[in-house]
N, C-alpha and C positions, 0 to 999 in steps of 0.2 A: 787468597793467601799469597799469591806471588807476589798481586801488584804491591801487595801492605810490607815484602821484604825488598822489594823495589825499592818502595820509598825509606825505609829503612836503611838501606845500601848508599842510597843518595845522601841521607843525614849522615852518615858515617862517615863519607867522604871528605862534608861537608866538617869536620872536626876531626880529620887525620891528624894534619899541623897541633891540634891543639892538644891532641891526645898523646902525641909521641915529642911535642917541643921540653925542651929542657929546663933550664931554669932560665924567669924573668930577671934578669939585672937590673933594671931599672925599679925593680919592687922593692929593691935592697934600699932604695933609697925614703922609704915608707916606714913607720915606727912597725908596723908589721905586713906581712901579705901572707898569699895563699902558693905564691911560683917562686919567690925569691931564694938563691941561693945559702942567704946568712939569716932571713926572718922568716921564711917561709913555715904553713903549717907546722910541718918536724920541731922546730926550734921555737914554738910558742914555748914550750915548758922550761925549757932554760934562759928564756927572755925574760918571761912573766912568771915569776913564781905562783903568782893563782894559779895555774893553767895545772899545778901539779897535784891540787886541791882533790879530795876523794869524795867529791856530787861532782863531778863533770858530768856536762852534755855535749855530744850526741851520745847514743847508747842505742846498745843492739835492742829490740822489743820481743823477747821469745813470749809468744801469745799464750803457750802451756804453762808456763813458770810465772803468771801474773795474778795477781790476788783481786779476785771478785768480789769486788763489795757493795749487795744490792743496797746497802743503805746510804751511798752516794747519791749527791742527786745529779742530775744533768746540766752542762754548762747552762747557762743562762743567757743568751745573748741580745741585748739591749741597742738598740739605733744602726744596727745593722743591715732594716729593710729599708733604710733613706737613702740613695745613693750619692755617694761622694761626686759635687757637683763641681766642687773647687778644690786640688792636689799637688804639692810637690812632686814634681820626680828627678831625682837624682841617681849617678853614678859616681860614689863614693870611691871606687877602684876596689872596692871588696864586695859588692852589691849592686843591687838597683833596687832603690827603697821610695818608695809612695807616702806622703806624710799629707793626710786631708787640713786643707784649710777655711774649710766652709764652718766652721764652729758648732759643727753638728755633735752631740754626746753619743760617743757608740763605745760596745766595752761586754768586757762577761760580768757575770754576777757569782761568786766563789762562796761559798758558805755564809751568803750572806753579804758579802765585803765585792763594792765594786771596783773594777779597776778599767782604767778608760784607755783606749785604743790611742796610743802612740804613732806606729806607725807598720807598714805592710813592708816587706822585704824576702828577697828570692835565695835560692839555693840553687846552682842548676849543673848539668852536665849533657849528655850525649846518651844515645841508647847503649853504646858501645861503654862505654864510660860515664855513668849516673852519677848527679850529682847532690842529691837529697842527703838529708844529715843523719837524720834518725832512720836506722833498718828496721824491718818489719822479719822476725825470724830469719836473719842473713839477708834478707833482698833491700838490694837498696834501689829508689828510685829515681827515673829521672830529673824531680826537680820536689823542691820543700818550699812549700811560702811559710814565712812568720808572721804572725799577729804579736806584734809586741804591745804589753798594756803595764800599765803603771795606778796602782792605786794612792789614794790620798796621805797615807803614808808612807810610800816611795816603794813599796815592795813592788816587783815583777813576776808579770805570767805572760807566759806567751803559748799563745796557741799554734801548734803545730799540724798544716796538712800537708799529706803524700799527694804527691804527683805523678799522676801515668802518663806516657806518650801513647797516641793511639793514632791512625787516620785523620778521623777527624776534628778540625779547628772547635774549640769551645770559645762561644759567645764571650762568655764571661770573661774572658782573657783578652779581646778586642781591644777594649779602652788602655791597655797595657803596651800592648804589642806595637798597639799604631805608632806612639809616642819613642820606642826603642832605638830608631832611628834618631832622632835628639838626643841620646845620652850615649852613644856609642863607646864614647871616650872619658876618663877619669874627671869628676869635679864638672861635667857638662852637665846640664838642669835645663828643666823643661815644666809646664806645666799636663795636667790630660786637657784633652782635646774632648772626650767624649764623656759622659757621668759614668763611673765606677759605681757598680751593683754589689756588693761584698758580700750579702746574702747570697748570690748569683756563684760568686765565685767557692763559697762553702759548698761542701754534699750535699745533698738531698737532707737527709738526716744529721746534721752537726752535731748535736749533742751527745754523744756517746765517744768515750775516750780511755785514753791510758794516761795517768796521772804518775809523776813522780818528782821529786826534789831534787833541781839540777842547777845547772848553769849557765852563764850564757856563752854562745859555742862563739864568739873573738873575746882576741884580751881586752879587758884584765881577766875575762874569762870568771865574772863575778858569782859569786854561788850564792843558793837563794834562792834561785827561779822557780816559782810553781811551772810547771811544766804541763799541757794535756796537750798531748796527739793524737790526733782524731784518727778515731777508728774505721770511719770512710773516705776512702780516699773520691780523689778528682781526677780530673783528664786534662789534658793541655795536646790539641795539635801537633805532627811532626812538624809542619810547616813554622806554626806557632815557636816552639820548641826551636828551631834554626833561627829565629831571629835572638833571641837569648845568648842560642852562642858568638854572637856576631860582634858583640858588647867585649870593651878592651879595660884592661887595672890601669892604662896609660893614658894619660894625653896622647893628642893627634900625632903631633911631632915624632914619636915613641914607639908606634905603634912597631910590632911586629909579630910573626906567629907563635912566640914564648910569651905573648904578654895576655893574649885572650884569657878575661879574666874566669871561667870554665874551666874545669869545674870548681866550685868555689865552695866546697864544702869540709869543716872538720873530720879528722880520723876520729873513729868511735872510741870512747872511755870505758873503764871499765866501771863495773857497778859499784862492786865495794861492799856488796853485801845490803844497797836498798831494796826496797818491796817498791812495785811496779803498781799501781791500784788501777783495776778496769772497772766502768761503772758499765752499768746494766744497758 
């Protein structure tokens, strides 16, 4: 237990500046960011009149107050045991997002209706400061991947996993991590170095989730979104974990310790009165 608050101590340190820096200036210069003083999260809703919309995501998940419905069936997930052999990686300056370009079909299967994998993208923060979008009964954790998909008539779902920090480095996030180093800075791209396993990077169990009608958490902040956050969460290294926060909203030039783009995650919405659906 020491050593694991040791490492813990070290990561916290390691995201002092970023946890106590003020506002990004240079984000101001962004149609929106997450640190800027005049676009930053706070002022999406006066920016973007979506954002003020009553389906917003993210949203707290209280597990008591969710409606069981065994007659859901369980996601479906189709071409996700191929591994992504060919990928974009970029830093958008709000993200770092994986977009496969091996023309492999991967995707869930929704009542029926498939909708095919777009693209993978992070959420992340600090143990001290987490940066996951969606909380699990108030906890929030430290990092959220998206599965964004898109069906044949333009509708969106995106798959939602929690992320723990733990001790230990998880495989799965290897082909990720290595490549972090190339995108440190806004609009820099890179391709993977190593095949992305995506089945690997899911739980053990994927299928099982909380389904709701939401949004997508940047502007325009589009509402719509089938929404399922899986009910098992993952792991991601501390070590792992410090390379994410290493990552800047700026170009090189720019850099400073107000601008790490960390934590990059939306304030939670309120519900407004939806039902929350857990499947079995």
């Amino acid at each position: 237990m020491a050593t694991f608050l040791c490492y813990g101590s070290l990561l916290f340190l390691a995201v002092t500046k970023l946890s106590a820096a003020g506002f990004c200036e240079k984000d101001n210069k962004e149609t929106f960011s997450y640190h800027g003083s005049q676009n930053g999260v706070m002022k999406w809703p006066r920016l973007f009149p979506a954002c003020n919309g009553i389906m917003q995501s993210p949203i707290d998940i209280q597990t008591n107050k969710v409606k069981l419905d065994r007659h859901l069936k369980k996601l479906s997930f189709f071409g996700y045991d191929k591994a992504v052999k060919r990928g974009d990686v970029v830093n958008d300056g709000r993200t770092v997002m994986i977009t496969p370009r091996d023309n492999v079909r991967r995707g869930i299967t929704v009542h029926g209706k498939d909708y095919n994998l777009q693209n993978l993208h992070f959420h992340w923060g600090s143990e001290k400061y987490p940066g996951g979008e969606h909380t699990l009964n108030g906890r929030r954790f430290e990092m959220e991947a998206h599965f964004v998909h898109r069906s044949s008539d333009n509708k969106t779902a995106v798959v939602g996993l929690l992320v723990q920090m733990v001790k230990r480095d998880n495989g799965a996030f290897k082909p990720i991590v290595e490549v972090l180093s190339d995108v440190l800075y806004k609009d820099e791209t890179t391709r993977l170095k190593s095949s992305l396993k995506l089945n690997q990077l899911l739980p053990k169990i994927p299928a099982s989730y909380y389904g709701y009608t939401g949004s997508l958490t940047v502007p325009m902040c589009t509402e719509g979104v089938a929404w399922f956050v899986l009910k098992n969460k993952q792991t991601i290294g501390w070590k792992q974990l410090n390379s994410f926060l290493k990552v800047y909203s700026v170009k090189k030039e720019a850099r400073s310790s107000e601008c790490l783009l960390a934590p990059n995650n939306r304030i939670l919405q309120n519900l407004n009165g939806r039902i929350i659906y857990a499947s079995p």
